[in-house]
KEKE-3310 file (N, C-alpha, C; in steps of 0.2 Angstrom, whole numbers, plus 5000, padded with zeros to 4 digits):
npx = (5004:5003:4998:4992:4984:4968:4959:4943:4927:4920:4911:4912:4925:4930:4929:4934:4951:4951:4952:4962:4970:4969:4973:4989:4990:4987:4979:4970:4969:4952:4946:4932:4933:4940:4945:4944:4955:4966:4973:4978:4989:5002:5009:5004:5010:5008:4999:4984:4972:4955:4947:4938:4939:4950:4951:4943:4953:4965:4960:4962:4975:4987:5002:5016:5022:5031:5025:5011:4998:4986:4970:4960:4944:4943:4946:4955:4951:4956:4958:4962:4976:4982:4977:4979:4994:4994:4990:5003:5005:5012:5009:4994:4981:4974:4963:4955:4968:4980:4980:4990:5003:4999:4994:5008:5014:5006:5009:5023:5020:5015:5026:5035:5050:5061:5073:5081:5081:5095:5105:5110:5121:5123:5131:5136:5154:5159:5149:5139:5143:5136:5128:5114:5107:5116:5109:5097:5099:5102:5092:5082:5091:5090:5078:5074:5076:5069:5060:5063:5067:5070:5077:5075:5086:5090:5084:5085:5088:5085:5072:5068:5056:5055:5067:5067:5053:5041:5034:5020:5012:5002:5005:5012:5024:5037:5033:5019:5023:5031:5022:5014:5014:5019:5024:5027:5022:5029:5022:5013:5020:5027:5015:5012:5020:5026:5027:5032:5031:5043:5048:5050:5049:5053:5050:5051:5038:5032:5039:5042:5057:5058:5063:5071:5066:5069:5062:5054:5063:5069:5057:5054:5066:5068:5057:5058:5069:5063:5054:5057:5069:5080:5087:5089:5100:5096:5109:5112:5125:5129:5134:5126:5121:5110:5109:5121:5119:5109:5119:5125:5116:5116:5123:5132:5142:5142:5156:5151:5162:5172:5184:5194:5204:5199:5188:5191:5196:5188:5180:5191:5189:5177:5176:5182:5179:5166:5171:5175:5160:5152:5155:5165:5166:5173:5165:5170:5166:5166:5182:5197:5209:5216:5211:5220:5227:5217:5212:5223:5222:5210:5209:5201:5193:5191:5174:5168:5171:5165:5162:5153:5135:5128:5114:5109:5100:5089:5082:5077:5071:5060:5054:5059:5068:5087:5090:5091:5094:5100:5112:5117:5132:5129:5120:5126:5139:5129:5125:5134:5140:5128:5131:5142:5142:5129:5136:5143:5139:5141:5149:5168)
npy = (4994:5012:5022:5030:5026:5024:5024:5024:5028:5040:5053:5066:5066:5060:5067:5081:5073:5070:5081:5088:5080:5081:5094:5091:5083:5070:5054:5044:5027:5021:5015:5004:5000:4988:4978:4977:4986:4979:4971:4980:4987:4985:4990:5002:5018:5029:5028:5034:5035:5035:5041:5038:5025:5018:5011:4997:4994:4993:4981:4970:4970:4974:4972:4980:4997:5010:5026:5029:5037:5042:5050:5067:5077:5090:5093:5083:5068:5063:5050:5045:5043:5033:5021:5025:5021:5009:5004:5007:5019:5035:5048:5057:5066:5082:5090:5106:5111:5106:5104:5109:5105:5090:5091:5090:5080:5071:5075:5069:5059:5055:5055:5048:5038:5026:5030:5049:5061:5062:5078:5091:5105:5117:5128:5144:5145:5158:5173:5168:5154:5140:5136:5135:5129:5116:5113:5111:5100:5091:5087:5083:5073:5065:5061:5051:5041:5041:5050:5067:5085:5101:5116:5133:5146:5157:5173:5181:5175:5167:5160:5143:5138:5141:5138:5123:5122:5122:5135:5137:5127:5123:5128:5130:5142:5150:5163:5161:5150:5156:5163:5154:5145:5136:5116:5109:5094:5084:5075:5085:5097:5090:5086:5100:5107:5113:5102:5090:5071:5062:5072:5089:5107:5122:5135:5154:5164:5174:5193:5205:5202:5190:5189:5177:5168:5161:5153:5148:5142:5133:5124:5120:5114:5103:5098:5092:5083:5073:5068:5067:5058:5063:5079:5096:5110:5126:5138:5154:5164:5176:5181:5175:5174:5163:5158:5152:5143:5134:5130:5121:5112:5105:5089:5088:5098:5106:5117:5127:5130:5139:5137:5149:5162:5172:5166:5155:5161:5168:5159:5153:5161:5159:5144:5146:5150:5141:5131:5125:5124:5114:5098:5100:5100:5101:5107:5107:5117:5118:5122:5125:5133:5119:5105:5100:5110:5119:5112:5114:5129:5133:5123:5113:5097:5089:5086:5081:5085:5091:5095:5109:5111:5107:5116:5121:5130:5131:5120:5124:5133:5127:5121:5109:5110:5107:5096:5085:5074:5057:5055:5068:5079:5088:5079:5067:5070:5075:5061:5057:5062:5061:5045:5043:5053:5044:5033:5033:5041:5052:5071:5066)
npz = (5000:4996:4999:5013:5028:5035:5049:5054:5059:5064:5055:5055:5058:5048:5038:5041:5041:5027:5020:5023:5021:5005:5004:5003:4994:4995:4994:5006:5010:5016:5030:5039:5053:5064:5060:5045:5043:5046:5035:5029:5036:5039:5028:5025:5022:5033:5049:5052:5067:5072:5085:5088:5084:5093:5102:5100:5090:5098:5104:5094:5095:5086:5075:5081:5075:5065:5064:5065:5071:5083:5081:5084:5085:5094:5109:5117:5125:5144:5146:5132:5131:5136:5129:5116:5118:5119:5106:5101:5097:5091:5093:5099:5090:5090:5080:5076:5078:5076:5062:5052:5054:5053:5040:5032:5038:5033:5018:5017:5020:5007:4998:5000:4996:4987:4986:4984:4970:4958:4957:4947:4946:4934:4927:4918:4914:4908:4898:4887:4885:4885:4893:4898:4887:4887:4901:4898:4890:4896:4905:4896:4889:4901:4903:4896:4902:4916:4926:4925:4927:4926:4931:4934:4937:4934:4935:4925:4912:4895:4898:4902:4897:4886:4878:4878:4869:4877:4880:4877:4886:4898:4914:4932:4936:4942:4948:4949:4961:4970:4978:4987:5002:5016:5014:5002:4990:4983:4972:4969:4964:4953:4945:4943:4935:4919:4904:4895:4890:4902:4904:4915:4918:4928:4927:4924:4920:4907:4905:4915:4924:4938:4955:4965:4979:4997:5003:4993:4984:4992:4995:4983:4977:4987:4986:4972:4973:4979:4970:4956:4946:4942:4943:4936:4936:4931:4933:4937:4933:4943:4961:4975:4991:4992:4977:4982:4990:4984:4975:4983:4986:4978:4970:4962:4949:4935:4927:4913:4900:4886:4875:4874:4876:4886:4889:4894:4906:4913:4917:4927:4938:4944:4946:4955:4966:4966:4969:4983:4987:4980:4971:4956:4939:4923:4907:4892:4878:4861:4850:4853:4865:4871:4881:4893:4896:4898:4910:4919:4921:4927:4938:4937:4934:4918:4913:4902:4885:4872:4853:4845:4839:4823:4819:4831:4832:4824:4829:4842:4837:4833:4842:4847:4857:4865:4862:4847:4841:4848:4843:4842:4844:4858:4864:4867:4877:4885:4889:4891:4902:4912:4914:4921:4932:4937:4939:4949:4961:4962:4959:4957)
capx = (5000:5005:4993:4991:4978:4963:4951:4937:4919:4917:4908:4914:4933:4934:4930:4941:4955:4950:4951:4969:4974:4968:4979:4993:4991:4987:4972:4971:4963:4948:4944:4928:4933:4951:4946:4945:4960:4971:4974:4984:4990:5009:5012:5004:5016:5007:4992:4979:4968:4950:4947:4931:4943:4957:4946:4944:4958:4968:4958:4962:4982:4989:5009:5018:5024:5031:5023:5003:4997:4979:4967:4952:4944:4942:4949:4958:4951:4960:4959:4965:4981:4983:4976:4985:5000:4991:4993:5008:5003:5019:5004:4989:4985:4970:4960:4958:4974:4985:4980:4996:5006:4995:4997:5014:5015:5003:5015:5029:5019:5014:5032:5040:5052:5067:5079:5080:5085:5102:5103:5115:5119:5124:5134:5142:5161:5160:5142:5137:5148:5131:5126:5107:5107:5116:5107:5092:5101:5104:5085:5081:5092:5087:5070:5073:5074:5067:5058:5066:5065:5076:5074:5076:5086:5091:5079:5089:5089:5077:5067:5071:5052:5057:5073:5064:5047:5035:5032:5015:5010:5001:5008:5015:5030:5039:5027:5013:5025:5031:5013:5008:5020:5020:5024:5027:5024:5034:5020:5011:5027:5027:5012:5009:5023:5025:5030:5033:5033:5046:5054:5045:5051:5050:5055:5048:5034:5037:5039:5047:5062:5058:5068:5071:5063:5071:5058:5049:5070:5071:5054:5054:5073:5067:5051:5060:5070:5061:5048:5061:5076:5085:5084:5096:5097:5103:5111:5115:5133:5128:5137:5122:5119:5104:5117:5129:5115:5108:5124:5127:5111:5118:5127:5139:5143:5145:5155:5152:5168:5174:5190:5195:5208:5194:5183:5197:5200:5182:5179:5195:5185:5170:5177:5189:5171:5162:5174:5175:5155:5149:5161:5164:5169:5173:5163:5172:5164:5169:5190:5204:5213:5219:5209:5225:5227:5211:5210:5228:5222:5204:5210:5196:5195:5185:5169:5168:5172:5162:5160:5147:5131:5126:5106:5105:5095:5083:5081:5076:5065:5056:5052:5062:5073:5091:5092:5086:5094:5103:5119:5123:5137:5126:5117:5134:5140:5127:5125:5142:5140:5124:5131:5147:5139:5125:5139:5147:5135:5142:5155:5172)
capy = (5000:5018:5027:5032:5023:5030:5019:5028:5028:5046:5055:5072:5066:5059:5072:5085:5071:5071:5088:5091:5075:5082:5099:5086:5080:5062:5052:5040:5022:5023:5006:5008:4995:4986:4971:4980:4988:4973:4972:4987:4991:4983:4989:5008:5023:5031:5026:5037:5030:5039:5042:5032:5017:5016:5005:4993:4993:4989:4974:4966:4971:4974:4971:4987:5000:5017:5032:5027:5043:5044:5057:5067:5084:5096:5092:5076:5066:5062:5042:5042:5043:5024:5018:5026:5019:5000:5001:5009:5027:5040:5054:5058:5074:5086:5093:5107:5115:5104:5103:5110:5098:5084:5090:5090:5073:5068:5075:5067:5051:5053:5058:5042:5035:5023:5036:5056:5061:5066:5087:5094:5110:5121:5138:5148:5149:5165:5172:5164:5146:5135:5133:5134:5124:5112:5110:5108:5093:5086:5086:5079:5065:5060:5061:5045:5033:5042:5058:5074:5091:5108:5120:5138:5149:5162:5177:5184:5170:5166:5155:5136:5133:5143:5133:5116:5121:5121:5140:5138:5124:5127:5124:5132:5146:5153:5169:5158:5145:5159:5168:5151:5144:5130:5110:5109:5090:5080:5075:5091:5101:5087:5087:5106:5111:5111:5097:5084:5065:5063:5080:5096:5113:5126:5141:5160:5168:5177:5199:5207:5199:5190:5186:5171:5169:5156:5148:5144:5138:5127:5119:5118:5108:5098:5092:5092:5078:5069:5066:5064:5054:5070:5087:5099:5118:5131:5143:5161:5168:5183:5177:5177:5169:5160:5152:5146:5139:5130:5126:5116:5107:5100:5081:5089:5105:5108:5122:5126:5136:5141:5138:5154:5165:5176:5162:5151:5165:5169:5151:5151:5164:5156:5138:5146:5152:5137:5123:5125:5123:5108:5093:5103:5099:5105:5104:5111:5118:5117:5120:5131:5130:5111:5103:5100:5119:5122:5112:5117:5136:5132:5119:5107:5090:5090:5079:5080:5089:5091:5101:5114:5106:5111:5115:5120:5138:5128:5117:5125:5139:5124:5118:5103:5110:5106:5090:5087:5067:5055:5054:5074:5080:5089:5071:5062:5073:5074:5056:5053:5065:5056:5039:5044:5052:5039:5026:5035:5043:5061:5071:5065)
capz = (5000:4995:5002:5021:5030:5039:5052:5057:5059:5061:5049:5056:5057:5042:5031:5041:5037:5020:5018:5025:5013:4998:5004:5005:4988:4992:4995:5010:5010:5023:5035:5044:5056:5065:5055:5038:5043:5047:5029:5027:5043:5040:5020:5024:5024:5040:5049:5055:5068:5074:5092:5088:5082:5094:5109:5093:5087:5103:5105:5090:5095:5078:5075:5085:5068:5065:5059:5069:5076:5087:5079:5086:5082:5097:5114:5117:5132:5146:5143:5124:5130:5138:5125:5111:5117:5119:5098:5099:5092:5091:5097:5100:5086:5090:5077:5071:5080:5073:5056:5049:5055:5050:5033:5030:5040:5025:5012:5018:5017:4999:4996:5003:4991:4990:4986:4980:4963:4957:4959:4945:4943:4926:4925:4914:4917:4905:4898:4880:4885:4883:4901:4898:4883:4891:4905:4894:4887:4901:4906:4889:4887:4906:4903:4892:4907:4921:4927:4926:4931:4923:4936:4932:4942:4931:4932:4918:4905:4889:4901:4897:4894:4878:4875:4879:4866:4881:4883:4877:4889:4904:4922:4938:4937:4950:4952:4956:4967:4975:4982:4991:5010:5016:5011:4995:4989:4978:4968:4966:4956:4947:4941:4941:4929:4910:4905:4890:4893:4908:4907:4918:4919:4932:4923:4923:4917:4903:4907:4919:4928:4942:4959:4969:4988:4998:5005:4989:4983:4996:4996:4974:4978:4992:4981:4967:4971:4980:4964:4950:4946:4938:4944:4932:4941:4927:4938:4935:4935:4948:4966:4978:4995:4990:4973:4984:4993:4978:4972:4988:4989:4972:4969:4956:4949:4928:4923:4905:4897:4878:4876:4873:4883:4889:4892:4902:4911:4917:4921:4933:4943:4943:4947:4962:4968:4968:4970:4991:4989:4979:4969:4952:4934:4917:4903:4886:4873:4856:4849:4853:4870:4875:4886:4898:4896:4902:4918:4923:4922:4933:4944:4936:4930:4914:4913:4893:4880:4865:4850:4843:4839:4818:4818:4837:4834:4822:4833:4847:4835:4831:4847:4850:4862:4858:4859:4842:4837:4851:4840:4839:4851:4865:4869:4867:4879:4890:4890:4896:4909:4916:4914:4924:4938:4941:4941:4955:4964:4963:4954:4963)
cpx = (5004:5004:4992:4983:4974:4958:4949:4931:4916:4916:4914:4924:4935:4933:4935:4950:4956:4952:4960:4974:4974:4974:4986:4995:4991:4979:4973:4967:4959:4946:4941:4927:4938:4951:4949:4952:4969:4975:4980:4988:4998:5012:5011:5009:5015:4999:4989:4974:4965:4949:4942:4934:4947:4955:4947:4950:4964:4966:4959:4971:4985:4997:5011:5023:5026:5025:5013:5003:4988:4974:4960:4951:4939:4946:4949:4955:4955:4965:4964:4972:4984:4983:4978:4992:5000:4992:5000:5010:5009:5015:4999:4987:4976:4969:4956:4967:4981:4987:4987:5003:5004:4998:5005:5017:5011:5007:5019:5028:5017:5021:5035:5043:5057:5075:5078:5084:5093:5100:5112:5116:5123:5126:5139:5148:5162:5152:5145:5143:5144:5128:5118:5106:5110:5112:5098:5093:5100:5096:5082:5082:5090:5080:5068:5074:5074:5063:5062:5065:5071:5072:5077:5079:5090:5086:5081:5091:5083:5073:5068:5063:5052:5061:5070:5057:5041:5033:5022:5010:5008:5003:5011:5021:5032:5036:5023:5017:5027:5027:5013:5016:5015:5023:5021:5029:5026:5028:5016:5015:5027:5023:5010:5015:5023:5031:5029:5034:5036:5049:5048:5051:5051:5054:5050:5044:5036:5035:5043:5051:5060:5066:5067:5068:5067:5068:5055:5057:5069:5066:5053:5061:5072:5060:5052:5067:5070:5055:5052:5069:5082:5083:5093:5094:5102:5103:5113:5122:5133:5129:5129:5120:5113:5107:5119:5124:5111:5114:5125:5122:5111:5123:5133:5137:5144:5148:5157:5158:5169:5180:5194:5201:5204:5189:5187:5198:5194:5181:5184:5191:5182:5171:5180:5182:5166:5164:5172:5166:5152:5154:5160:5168:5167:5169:5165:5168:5164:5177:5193:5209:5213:5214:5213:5226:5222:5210:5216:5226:5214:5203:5208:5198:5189:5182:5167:5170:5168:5162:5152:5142:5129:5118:5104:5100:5088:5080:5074:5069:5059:5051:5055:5065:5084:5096:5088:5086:5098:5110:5122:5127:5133:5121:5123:5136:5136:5125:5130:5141:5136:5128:5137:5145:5133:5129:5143:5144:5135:5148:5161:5177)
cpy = (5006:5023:5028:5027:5026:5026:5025:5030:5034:5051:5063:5072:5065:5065:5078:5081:5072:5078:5091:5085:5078:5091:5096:5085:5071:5060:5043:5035:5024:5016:5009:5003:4993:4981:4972:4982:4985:4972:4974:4989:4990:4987:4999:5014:5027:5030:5031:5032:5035:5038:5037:5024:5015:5010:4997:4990:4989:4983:4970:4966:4970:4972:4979:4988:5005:5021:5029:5031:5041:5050:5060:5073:5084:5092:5084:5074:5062:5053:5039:5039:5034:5022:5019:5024:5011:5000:5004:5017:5031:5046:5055:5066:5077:5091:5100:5111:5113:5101:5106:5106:5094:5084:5091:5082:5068:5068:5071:5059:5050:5055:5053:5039:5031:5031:5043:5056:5064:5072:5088:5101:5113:5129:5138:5151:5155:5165:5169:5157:5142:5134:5131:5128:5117:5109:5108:5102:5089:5083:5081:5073:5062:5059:5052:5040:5035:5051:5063:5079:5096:5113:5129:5143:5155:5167:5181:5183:5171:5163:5149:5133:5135:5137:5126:5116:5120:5129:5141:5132:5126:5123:5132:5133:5148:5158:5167:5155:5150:5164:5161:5146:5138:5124:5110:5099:5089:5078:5081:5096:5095:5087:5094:5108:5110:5107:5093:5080:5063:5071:5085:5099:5117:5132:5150:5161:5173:5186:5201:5201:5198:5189:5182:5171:5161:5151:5145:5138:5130:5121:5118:5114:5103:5093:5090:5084:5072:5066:5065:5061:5058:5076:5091:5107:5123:5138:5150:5163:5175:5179:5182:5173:5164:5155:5149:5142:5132:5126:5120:5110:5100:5095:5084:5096:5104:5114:5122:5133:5133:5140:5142:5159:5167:5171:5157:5156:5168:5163:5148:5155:5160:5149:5140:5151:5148:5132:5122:5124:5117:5105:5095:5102:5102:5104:5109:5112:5120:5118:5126:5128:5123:5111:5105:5104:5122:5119:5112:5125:5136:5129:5113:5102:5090:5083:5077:5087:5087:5097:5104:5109:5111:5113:5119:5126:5136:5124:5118:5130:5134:5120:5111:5102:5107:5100:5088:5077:5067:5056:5062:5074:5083:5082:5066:5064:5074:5066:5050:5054:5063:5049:5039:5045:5048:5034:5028:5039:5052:5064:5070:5071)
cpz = (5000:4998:5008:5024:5034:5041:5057:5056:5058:5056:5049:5055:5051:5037:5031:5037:5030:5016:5017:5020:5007:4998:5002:4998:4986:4993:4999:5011:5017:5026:5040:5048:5057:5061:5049:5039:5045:5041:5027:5032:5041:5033:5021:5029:5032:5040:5053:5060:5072:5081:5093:5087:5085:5099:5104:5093:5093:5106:5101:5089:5088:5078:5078:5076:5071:5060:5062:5070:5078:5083:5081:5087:5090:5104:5115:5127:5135:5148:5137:5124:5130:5130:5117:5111:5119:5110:5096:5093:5095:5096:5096:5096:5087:5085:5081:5074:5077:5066:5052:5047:5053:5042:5030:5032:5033:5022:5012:5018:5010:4996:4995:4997:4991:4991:4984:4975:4964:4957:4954:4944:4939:4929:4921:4918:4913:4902:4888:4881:4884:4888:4900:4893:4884:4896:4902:4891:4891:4903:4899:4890:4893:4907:4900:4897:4913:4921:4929:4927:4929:4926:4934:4936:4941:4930:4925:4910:4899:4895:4899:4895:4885:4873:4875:4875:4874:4884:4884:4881:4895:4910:4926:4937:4943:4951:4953:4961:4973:4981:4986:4998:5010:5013:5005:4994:4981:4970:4965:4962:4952:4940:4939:4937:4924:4910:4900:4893:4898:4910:4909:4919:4921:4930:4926:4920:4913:4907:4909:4922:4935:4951:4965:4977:4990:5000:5001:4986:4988:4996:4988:4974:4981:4988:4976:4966:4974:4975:4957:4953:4944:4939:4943:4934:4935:4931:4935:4939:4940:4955:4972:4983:4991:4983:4974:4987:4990:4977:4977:4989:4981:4974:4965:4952:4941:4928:4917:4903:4887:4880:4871:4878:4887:4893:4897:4908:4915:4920:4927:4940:4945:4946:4955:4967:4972:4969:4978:4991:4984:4973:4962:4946:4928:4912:4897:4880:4865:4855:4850:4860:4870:4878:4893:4901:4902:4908:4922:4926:4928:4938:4943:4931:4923:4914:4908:4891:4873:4859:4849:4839:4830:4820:4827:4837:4830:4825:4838:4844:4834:4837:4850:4855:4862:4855:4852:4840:4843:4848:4838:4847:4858:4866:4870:4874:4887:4893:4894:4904:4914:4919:4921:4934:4942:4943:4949:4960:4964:4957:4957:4963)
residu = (UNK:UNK:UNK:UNK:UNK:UNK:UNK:UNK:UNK:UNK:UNK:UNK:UNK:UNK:UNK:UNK:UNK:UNK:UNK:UNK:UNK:UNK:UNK:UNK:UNK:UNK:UNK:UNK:UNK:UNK:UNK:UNK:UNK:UNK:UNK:UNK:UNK:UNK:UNK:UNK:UNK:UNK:UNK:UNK:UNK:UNK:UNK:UNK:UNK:UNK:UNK:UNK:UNK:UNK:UNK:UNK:UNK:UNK:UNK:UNK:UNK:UNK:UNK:UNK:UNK:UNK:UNK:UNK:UNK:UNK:UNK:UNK:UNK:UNK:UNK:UNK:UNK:UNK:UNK:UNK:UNK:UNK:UNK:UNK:UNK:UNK:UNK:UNK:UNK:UNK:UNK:UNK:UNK:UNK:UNK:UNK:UNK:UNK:UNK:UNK:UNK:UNK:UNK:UNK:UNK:UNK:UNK:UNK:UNK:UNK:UNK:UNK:UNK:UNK:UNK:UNK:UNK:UNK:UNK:UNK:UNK:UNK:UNK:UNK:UNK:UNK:UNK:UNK:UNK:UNK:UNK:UNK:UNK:UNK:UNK:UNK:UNK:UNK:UNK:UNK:UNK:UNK:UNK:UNK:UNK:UNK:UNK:UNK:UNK:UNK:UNK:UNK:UNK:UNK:UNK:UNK:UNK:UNK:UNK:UNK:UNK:UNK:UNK:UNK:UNK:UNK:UNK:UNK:UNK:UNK:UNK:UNK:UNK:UNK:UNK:UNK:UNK:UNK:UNK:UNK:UNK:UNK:UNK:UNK:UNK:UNK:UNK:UNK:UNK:UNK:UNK:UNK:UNK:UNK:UNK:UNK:UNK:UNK:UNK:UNK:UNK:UNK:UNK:UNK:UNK:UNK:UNK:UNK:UNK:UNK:UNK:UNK:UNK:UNK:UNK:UNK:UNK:UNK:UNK:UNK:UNK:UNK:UNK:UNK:UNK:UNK:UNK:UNK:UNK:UNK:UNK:UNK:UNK:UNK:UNK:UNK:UNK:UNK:UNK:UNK:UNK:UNK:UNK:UNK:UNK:UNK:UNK:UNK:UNK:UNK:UNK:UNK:UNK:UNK:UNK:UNK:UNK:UNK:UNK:UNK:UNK:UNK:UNK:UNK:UNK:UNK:UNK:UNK:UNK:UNK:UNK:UNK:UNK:UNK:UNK:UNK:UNK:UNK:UNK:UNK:UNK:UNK:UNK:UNK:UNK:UNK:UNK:UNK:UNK:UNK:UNK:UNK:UNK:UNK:UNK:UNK:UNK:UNK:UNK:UNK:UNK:UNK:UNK:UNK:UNK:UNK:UNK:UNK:UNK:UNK:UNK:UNK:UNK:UNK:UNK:UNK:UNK:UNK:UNK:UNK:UNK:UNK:UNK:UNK:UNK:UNK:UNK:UNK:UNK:UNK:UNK:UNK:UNK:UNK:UNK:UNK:UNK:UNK:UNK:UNK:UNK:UNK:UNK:UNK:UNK:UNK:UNK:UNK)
# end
């Protein structure tokens, strides 16, 4: 079972429950009885049990579990407690006071997962090096064996629902996600943003320039990889608490450089910046400087090198986004880079 479980008779509790589940984003099997609820009792994520059900319930001793709480709307009598801890309930939760908590304890059980996604993040070691474009690849080509997620954290960029063909889909941008507090779960960004087959994308609205809030950051990262197996962050080159913060909360670091004097030479900044905050490598972008060259002068190990991709502005006009074929160089490239850091869990 996936679902939360709920035994209880009353009419009046359960619909409050109901109510704070559906905030939640999940929907909890209901057992109007300890028998019915024997069933499910061992498989489900977190169990709910009605103040009307616990007497029951403790007669029919169920296996002792975590995550059981008591539940019962308006003041808790001074009995329940015994016998909340005869099934082995964590607490006893008084409605409606403690509604807020409840629902985030809901989220957290529709969230449950074996693991969280990989968290990559993307910048330009100098501006026009490919950084967006890339990390749109990277979202692409991982979309093809799992769920993904290109998160936007350049207020300043085209928008990647541009570069990825999805501006004209409808979903939830950061000027809505940032109006609303609270738990944020994992499957609701999933399903609220624009989104092709496995790939979503939480990008800007188009207009003015918007700017980041931390607490929406934190809970669009936190939910973000808890609900996909790839979450690609395209970061902006402007040094900003709240950046190094992101960057941090990433697996591996890309920085995209030209190998150009100018651009080796910006990306040494930029590298001697970010390296002390998340495990960080090279990615080259088409020919001139050496490779060697290039990660002598920034410190970094490169994690590919490819060349320039023909077709990518067609591409992208057409909506494809700029993977367009598996076999040009940006899916090559990005293909590596996946396969490397999945095999290893990180960038080393």
């Amino acid at each position: 079972m996936s679902s939360p479980l709920l035994i209880t008779e009353d009419d009046a509790l359960l619909d409050e429950v109901l109510r704070l589940a559906a905030a939640a984003g999940v929907t909890p099997v209901v057992a109007r009885s300890a028998t019915e609820a024997l069933s499910g009792w061992a498989a489900a994520p977190l169990v709910l049990v009605g103040a009307d059900a616990v007497h029951g319930l403790a007669s029919a001793r169920p296996a002792r579990r975590d995550a059981t709480h008591v539940v019962t709307v308006g003041p808790v009598p001074h009995d329940l407690f015994a016998v909340a801890l005869a099934v082995g309930a964590e607490s006893v939760v008084e409605l409606p006071r403690s509604a807020g908590w409840l629902v985030e304890v809901l989220t957290d059980a529709g969230d449950r997962a074996p693991s969280r996604g990989l968290a990559i993040g993307v910048v330009g070691g100098s501006g026009g090096a490919g950084a967006t474009t890339f990390a749109c690849a990277l979202g692409q080509v991982g979309s093809h064996s799992g769920a993904a997620i290109v998160i936007d954290a350049d207020p300043l960029g085209p928008g990647l629902d541009r570069v990825l063909g999805l501006e004209l889909q409808d979903g939830v941008r950061w000027d809505a996600l940032q109006r609303t507090t609270g738990r944020l779960s994992a499957r609701s960004l999933h399903d609220a943003v624009p989104h092709r087959g496995g790939l979503g994308v939480l990008t800007w609205a188009s207009g003015a320039a918007g700017s980041l809030q931390a607490f929406a950051v934190r809970e669009a990262m936190s939910a973000a990889r808890r609900g996909h197996d790839l979450v690609v962050v395209d970061l902006p080159r402007a040094r900003d608490p709240l950046v190094d913060e992101l960057v941090a909360r990433c697996d591996a670091l890309l920085v995209l450089v030209a190998p150009t004097v100018t651009g080796v030479a910006a990306a040494a900044r930029m590298s001697a910046r970010l390296r002390p905050i998340a495990p960080t490598r090279l990615v080259v972008r088409g020919a001139g400087i050496p490779v060697r060259e290039v990660e002598q002068v920034t410190g970094l190990a490169e994690a590919v090198a490819m060349a320039d991709q023909r077709g990518l502005a067609e591409s992208i006009d057409l909506g494809l986004g700029p993977v367009r074929s598996r076999r040009g160089p940006l899916a090559r490239a990005a293909q590596q880079v996946l396969r490397d850091l999945t095999a290893t869990g990180q960038a080393a």
